[in-house]
Backbone atoms as SQL, in Angstrom:
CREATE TABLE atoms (id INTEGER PRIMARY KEY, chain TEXT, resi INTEGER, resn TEXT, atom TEXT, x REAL, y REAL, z REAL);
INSERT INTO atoms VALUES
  (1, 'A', 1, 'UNK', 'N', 44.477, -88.205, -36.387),
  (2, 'A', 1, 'UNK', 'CA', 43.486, -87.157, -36.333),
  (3, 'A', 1, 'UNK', 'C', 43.828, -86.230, -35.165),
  (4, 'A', 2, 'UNK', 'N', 43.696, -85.061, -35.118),
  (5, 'A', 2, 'UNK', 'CA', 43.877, -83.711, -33.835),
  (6, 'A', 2, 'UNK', 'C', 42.357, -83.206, -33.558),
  (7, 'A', 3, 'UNK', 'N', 42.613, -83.570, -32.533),
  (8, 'A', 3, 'UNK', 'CA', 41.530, -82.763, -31.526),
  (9, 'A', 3, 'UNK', 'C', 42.067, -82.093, -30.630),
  (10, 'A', 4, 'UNK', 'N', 40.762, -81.308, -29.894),
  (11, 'A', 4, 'UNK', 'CA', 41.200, -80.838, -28.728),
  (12, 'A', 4, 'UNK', 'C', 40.141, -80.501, -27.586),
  (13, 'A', 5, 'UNK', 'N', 40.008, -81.209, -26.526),
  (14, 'A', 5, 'UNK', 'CA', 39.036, -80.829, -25.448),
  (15, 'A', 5, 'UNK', 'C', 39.274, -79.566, -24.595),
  (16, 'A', 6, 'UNK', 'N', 38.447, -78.880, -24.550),
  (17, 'A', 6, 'UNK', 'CA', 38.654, -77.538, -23.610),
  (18, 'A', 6, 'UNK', 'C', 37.600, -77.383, -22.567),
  (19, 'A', 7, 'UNK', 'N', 38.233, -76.839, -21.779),
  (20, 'A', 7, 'UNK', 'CA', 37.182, -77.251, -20.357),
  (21, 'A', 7, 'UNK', 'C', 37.280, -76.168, -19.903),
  (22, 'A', 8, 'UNK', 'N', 36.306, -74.821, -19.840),
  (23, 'A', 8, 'UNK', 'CA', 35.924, -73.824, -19.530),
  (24, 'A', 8, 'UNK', 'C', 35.598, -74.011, -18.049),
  (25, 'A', 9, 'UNK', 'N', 36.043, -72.738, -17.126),
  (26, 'A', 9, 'UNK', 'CA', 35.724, -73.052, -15.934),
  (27, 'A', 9, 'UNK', 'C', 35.735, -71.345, -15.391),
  (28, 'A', 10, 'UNK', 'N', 34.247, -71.055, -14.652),
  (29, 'A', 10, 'UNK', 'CA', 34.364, -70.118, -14.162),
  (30, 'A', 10, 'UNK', 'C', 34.232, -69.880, -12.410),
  (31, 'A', 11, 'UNK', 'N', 35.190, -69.034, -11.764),
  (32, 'A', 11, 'UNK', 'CA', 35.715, -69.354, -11.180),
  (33, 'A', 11, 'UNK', 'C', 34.673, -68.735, -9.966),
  (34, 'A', 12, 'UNK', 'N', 34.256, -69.302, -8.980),
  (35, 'A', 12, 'UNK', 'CA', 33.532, -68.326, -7.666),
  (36, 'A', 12, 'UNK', 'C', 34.241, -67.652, -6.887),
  (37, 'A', 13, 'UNK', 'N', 33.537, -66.642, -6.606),
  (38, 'A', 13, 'UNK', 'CA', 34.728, -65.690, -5.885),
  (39, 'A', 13, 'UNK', 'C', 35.573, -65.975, -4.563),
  (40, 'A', 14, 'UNK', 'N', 34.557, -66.612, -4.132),
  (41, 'A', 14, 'UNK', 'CA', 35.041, -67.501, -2.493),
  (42, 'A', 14, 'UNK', 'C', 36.192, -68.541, -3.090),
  (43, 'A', 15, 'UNK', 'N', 36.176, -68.898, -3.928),
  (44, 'A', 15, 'UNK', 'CA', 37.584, -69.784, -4.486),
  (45, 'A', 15, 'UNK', 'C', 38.702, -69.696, -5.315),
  (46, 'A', 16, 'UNK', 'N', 38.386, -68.506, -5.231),
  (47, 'A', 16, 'UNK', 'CA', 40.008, -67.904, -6.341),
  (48, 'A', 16, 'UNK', 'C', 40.920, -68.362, -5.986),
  (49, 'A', 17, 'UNK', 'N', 41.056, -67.487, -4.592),
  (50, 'A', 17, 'UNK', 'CA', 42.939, -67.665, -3.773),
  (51, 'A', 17, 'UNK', 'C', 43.034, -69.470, -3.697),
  (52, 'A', 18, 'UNK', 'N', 42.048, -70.353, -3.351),
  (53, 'A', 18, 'UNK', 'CA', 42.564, -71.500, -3.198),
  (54, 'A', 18, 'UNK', 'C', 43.031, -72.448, -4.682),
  (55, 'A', 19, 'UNK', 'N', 42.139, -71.710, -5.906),
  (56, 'A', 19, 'UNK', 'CA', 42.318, -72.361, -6.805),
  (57, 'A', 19, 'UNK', 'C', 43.998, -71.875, -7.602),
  (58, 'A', 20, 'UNK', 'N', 43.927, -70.453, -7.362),
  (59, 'A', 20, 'UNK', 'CA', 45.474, -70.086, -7.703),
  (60, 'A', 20, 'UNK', 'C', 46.574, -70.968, -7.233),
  (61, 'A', 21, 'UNK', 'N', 46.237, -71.204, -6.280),
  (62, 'A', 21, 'UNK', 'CA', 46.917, -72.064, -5.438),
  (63, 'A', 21, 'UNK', 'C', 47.322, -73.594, -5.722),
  (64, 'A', 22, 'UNK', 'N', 46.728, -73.976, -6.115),
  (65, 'A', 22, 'UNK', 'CA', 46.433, -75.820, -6.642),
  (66, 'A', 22, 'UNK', 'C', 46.172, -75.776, -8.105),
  (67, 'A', 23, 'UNK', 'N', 46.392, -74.891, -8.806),
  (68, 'A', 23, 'UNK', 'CA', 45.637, -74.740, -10.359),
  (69, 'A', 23, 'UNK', 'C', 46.964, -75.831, -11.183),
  (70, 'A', 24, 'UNK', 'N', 48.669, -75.431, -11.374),
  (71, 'A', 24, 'UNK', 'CA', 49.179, -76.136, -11.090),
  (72, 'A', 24, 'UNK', 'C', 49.625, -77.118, -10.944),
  (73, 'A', 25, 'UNK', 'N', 48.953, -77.492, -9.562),
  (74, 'A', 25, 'UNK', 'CA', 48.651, -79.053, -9.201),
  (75, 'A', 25, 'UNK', 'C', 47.977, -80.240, -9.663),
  (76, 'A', 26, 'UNK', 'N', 46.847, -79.155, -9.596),
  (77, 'A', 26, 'UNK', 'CA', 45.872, -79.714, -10.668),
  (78, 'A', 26, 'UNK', 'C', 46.158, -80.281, -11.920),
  (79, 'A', 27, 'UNK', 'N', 46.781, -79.684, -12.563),
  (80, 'A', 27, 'UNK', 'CA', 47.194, -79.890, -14.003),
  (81, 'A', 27, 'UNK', 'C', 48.219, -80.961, -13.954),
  (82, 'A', 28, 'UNK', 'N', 49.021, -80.697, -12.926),
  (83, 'A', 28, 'UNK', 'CA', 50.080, -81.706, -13.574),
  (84, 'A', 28, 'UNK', 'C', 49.606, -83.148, -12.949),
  (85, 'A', 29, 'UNK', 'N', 48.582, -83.427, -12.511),
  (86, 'A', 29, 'UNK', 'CA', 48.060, -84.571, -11.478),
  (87, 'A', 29, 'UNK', 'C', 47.212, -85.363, -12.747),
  (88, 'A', 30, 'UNK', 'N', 46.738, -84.787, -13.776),
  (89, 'A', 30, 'UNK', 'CA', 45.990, -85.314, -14.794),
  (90, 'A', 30, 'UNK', 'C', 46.992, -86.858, -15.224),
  (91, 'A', 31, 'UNK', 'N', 46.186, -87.692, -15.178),
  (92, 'A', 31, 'UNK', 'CA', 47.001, -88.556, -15.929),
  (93, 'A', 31, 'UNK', 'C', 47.601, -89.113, -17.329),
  (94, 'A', 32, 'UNK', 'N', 48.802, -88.740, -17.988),
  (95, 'A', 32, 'UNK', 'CA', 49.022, -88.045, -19.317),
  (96, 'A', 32, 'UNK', 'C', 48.865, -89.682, -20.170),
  (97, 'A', 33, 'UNK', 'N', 48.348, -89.451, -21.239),
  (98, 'A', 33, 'UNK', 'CA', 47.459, -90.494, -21.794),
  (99, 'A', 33, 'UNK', 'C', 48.326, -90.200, -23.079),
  (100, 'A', 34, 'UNK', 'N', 48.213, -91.258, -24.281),
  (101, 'A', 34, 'UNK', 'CA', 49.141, -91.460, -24.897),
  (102, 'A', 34, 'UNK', 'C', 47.778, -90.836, -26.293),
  (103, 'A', 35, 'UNK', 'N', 48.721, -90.145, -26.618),
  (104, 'A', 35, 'UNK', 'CA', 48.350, -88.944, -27.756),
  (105, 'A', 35, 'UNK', 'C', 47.971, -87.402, -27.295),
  (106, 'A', 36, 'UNK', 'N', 48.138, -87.603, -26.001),
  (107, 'A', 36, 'UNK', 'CA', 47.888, -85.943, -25.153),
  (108, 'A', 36, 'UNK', 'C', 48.791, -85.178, -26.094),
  (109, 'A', 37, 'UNK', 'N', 49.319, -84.184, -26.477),
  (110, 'A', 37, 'UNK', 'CA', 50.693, -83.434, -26.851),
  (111, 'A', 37, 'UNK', 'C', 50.985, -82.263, -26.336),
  (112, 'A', 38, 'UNK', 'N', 49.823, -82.101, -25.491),
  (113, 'A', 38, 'UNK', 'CA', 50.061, -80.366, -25.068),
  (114, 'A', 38, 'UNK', 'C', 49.037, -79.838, -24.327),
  (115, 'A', 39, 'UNK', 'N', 49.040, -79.144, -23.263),
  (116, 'A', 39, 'UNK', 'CA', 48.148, -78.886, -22.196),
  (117, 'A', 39, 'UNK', 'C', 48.347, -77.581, -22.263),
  (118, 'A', 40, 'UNK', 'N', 47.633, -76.328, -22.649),
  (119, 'A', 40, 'UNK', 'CA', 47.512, -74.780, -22.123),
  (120, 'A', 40, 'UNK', 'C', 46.879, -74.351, -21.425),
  (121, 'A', 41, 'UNK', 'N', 47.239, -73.191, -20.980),
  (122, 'A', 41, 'UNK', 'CA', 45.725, -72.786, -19.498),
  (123, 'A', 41, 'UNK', 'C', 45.777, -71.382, -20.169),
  (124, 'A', 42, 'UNK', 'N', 44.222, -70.856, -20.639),
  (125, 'A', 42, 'UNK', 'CA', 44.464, -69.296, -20.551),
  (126, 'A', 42, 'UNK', 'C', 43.144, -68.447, -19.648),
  (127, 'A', 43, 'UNK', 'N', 43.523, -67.420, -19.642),
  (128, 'A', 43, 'UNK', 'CA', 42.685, -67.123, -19.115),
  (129, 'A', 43, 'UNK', 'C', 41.884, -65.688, -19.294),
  (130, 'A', 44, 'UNK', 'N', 40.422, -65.121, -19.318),
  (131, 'A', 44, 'UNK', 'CA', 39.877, -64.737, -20.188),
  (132, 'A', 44, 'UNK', 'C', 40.935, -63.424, -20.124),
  (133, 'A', 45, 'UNK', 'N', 40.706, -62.182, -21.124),
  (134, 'A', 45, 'UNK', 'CA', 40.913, -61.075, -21.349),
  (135, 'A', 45, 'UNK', 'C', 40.304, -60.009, -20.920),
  (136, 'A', 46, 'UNK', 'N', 39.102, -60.382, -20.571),
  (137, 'A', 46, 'UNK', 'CA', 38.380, -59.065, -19.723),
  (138, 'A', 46, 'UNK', 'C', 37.629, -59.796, -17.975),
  (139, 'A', 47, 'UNK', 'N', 37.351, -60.644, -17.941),
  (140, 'A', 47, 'UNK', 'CA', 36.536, -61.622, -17.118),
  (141, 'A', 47, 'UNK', 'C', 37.693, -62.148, -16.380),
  (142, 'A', 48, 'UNK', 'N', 38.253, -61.964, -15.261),
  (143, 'A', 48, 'UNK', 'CA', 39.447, -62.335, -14.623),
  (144, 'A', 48, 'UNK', 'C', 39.111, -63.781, -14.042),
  (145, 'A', 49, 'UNK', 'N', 37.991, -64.071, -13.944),
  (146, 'A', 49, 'UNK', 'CA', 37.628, -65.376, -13.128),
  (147, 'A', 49, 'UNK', 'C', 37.239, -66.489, -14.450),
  (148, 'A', 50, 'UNK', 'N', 37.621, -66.383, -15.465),
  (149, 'A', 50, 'UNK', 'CA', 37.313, -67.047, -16.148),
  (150, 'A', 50, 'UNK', 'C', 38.482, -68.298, -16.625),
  (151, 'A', 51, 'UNK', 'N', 38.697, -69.110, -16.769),
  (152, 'A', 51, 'UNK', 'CA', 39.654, -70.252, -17.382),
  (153, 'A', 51, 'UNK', 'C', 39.219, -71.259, -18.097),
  (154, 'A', 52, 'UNK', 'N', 40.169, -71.188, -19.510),
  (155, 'A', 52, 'UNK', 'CA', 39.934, -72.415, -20.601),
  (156, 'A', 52, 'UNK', 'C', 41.525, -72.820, -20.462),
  (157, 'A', 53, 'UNK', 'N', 41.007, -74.233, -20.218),
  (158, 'A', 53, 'UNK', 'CA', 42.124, -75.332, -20.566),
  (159, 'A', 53, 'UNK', 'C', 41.992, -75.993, -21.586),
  (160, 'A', 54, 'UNK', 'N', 42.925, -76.030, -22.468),
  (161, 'A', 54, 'UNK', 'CA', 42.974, -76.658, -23.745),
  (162, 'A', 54, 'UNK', 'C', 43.634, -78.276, -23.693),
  (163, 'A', 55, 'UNK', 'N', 43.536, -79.351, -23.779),
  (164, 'A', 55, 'UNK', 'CA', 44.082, -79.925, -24.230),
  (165, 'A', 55, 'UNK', 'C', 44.058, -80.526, -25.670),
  (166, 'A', 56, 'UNK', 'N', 45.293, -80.629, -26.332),
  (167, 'A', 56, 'UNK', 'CA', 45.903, -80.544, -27.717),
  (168, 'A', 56, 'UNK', 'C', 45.636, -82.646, -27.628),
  (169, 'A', 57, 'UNK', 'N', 44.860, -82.880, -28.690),
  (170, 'A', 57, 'UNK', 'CA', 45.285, -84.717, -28.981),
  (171, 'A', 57, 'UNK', 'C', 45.594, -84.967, -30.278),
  (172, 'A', 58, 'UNK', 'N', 46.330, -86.180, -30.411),
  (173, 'A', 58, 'UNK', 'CA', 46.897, -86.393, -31.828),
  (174, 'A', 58, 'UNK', 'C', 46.219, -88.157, -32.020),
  (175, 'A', 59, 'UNK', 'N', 45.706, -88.469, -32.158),
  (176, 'A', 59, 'UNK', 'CA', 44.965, -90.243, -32.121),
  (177, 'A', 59, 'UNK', 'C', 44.122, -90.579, -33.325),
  (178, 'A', 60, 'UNK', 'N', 43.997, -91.629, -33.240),
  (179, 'A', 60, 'UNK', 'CA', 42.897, -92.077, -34.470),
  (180, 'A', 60, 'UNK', 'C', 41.747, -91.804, -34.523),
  (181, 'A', 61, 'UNK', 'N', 40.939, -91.717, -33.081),
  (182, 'A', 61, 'UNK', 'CA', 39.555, -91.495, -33.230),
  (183, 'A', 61, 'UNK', 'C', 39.511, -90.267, -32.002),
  (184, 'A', 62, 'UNK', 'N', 38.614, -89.353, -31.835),
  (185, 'A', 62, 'UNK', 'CA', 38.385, -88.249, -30.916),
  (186, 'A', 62, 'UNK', 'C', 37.699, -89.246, -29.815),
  (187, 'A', 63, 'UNK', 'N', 37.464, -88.705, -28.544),
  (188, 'A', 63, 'UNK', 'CA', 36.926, -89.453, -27.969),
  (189, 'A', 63, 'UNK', 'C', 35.633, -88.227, -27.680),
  (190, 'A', 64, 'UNK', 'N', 34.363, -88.445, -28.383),
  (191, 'A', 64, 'UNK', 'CA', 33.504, -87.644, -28.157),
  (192, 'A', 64, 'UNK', 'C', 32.704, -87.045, -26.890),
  (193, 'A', 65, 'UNK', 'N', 33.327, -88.085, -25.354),
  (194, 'A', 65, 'UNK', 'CA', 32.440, -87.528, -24.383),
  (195, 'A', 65, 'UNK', 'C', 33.284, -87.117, -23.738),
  (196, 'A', 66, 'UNK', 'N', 34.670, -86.893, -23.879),
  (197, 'A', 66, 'UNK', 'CA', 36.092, -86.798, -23.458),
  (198, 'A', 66, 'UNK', 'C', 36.996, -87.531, -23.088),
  (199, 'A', 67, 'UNK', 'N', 37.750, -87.068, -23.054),
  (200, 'A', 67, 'UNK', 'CA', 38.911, -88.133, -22.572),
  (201, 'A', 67, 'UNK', 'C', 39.090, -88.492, -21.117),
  (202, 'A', 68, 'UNK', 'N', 39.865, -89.470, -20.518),
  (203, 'A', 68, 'UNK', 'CA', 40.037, -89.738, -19.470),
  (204, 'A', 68, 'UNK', 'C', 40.429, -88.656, -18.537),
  (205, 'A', 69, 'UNK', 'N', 42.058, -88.397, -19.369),
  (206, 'A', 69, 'UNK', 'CA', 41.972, -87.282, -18.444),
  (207, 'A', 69, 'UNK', 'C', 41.350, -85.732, -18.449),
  (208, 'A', 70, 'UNK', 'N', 40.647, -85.547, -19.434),
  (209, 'A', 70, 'UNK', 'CA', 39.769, -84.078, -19.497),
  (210, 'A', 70, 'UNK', 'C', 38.846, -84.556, -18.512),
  (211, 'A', 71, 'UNK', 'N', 38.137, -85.547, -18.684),
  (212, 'A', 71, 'UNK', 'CA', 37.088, -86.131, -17.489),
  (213, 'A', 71, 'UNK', 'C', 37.618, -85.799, -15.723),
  (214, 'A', 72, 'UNK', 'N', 38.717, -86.217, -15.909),
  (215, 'A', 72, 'UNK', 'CA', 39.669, -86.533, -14.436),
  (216, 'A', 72, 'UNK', 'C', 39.501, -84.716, -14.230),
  (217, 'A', 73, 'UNK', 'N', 40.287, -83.984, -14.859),
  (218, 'A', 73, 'UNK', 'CA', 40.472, -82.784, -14.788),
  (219, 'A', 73, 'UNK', 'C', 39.093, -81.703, -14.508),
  (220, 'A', 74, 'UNK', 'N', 38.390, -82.462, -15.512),
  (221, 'A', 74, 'UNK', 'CA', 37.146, -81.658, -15.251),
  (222, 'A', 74, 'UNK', 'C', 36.425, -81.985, -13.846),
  (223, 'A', 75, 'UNK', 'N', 36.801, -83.210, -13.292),
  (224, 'A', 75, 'UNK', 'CA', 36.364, -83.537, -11.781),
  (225, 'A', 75, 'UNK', 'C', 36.890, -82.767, -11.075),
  (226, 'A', 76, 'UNK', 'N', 38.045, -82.700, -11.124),
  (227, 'A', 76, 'UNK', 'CA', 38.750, -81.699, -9.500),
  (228, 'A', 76, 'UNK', 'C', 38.422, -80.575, -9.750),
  (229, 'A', 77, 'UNK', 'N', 38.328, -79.402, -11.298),
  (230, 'A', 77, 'UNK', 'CA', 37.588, -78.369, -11.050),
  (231, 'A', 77, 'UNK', 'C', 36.463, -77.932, -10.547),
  (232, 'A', 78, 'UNK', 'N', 35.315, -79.047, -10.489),
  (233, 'A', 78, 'UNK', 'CA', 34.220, -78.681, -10.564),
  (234, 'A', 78, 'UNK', 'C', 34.043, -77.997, -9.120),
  (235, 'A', 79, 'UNK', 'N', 34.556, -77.996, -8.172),
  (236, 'A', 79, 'UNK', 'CA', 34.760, -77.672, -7.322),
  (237, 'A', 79, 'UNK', 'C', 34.797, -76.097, -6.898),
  (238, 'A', 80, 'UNK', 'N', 35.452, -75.630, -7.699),
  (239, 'A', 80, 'UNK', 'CA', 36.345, -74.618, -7.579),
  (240, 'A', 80, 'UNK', 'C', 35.161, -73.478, -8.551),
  (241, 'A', 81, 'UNK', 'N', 34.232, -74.021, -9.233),
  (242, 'A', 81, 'UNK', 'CA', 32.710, -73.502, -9.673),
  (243, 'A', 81, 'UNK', 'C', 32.046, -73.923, -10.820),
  (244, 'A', 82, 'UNK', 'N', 31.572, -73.143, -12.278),
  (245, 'A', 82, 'UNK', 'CA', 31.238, -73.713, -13.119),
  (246, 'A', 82, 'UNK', 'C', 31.552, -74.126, -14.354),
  (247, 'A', 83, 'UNK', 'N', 31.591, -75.157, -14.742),
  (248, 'A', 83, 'UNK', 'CA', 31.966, -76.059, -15.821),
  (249, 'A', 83, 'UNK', 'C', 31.468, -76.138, -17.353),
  (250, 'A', 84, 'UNK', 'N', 32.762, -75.819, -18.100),
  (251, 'A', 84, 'UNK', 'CA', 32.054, -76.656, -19.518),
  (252, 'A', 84, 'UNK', 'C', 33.073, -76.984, -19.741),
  (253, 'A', 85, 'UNK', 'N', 32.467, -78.088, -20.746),
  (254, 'A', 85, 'UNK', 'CA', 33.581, -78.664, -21.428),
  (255, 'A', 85, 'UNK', 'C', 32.937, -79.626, -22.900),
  (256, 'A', 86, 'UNK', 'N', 34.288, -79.411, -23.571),
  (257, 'A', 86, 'UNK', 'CA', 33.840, -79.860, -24.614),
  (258, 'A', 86, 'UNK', 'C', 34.572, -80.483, -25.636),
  (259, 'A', 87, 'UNK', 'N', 34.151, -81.256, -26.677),
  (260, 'A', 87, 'UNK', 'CA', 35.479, -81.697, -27.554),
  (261, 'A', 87, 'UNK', 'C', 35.035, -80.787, -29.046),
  (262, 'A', 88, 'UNK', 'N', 36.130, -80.884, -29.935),
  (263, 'A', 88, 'UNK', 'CA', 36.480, -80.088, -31.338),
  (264, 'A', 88, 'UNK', 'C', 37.370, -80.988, -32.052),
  (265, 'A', 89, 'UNK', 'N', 37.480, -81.155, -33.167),
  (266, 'A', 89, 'UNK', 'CA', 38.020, -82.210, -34.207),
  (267, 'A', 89, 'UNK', 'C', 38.271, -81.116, -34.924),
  (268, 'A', 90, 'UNK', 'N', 39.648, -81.162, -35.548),
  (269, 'A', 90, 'UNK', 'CA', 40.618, -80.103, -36.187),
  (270, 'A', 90, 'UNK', 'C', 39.650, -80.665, -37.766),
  (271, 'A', 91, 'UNK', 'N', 39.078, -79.691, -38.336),
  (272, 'A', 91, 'UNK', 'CA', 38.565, -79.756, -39.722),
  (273, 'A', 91, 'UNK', 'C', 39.266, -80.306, -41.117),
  (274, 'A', 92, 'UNK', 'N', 40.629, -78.834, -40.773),
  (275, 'A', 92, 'UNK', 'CA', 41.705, -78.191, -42.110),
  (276, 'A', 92, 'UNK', 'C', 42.516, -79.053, -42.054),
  (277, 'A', 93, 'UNK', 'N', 42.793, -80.118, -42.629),
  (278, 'A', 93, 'UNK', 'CA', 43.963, -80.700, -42.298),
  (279, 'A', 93, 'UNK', 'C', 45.638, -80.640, -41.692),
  (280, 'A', 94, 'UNK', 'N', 45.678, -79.119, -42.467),
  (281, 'A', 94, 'UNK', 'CA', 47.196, -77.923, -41.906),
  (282, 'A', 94, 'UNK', 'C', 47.164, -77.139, -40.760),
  (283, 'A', 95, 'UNK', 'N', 45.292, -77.121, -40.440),
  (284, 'A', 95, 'UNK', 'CA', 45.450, -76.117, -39.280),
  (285, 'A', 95, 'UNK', 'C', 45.550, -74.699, -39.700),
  (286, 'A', 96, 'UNK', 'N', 45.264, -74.295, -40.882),
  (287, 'A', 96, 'UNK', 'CA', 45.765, -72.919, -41.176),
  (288, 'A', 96, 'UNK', 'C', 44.408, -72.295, -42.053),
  (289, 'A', 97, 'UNK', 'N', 44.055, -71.535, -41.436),
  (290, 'A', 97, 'UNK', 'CA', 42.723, -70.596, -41.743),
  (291, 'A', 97, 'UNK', 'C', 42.559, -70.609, -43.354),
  (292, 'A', 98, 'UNK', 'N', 43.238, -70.260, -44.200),
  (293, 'A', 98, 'UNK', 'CA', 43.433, -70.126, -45.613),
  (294, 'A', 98, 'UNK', 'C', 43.100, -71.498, -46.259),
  (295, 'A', 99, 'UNK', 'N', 43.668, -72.383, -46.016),
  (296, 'A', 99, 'UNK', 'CA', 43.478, -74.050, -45.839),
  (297, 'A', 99, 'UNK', 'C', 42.013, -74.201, -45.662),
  (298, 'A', 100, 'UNK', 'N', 41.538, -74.137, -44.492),
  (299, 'A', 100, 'UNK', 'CA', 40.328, -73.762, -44.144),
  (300, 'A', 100, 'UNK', 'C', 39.144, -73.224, -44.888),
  (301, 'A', 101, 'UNK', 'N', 39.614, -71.772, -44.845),
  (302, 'A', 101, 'UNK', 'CA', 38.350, -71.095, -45.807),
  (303, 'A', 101, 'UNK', 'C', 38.496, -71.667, -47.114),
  (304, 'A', 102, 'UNK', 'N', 39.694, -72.470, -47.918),
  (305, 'A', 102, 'UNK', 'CA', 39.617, -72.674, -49.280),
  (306, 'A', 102, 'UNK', 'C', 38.677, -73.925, -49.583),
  (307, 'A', 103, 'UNK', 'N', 38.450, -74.603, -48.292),
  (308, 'A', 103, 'UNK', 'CA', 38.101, -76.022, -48.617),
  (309, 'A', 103, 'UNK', 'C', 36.823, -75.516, -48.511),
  (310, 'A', 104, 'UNK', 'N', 35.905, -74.780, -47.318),
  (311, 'A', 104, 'UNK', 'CA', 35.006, -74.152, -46.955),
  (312, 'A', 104, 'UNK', 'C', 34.259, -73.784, -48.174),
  (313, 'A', 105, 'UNK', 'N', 35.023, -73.388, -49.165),
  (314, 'A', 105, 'UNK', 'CA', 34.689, -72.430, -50.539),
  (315, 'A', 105, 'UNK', 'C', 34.275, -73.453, -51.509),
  (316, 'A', 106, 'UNK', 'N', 34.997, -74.564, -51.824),
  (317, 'A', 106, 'UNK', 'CA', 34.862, -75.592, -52.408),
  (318, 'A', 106, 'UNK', 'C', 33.642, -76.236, -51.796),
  (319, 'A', 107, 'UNK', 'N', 33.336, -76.780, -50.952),
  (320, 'A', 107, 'UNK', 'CA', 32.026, -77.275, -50.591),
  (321, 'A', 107, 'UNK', 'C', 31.093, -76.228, -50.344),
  (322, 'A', 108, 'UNK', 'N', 31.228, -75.187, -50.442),
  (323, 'A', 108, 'UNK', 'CA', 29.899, -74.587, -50.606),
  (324, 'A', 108, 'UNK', 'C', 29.496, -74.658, -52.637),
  (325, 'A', 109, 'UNK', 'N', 30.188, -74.175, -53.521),
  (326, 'A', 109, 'UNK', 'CA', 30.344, -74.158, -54.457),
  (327, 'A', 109, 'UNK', 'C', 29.617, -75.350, -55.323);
């Protein structure tokens, strides 16, 4: 099964420069857990203080209150200001919107 926890974090202004700084660090300090596959950081498009970290999982069951290390990760941010976070269970089996809306269509139907 694919999931993925994302941990929204907005950033206070008094802590930018230090978090630029350790952001990084941060990340690679998570402890990588077996079905992790992929860690992204983006960051918003208009809202410069804004950051979603994605992590990508591949496992049998989601872990609904998060994972160890989204937990871990989401600890050392909290710091740095305010927090969300959350988990998502891949629906489409392919991952591909079309996939998606077709099945979407079928159970409404």
């Amino acid at each position: 099964m694919k999931w993925i926890e994302i941990i929204k974090l907005r950033v206070a202004e008094s802590n930018r420069d230090s978090l630029d700084q350790q952001l990084a660090e941060i990340i690679l300090s998570v402890n990588l857990e077996q079905g992790l596959r992929e860690i992204k950081l983006y960051r918003h498009a208009v809202v410069d203080s804004d950051l979603s970290i994605h992590l990508y999982w591949e496992s049998e069951r989601p872990a609904p209150q998060g994972s160890a290390a989204g937990l871990c990760l989401m600890h050392l941010l909290k710091a740095f200001g305010l927090i969300s976070h959350s988990v998502w269970v891949e629906e489409a089996g392919q991952g591909h919107a079309e996939t998606a809306v077709n099945q979407g269509t079928r159970n409404i139907s």
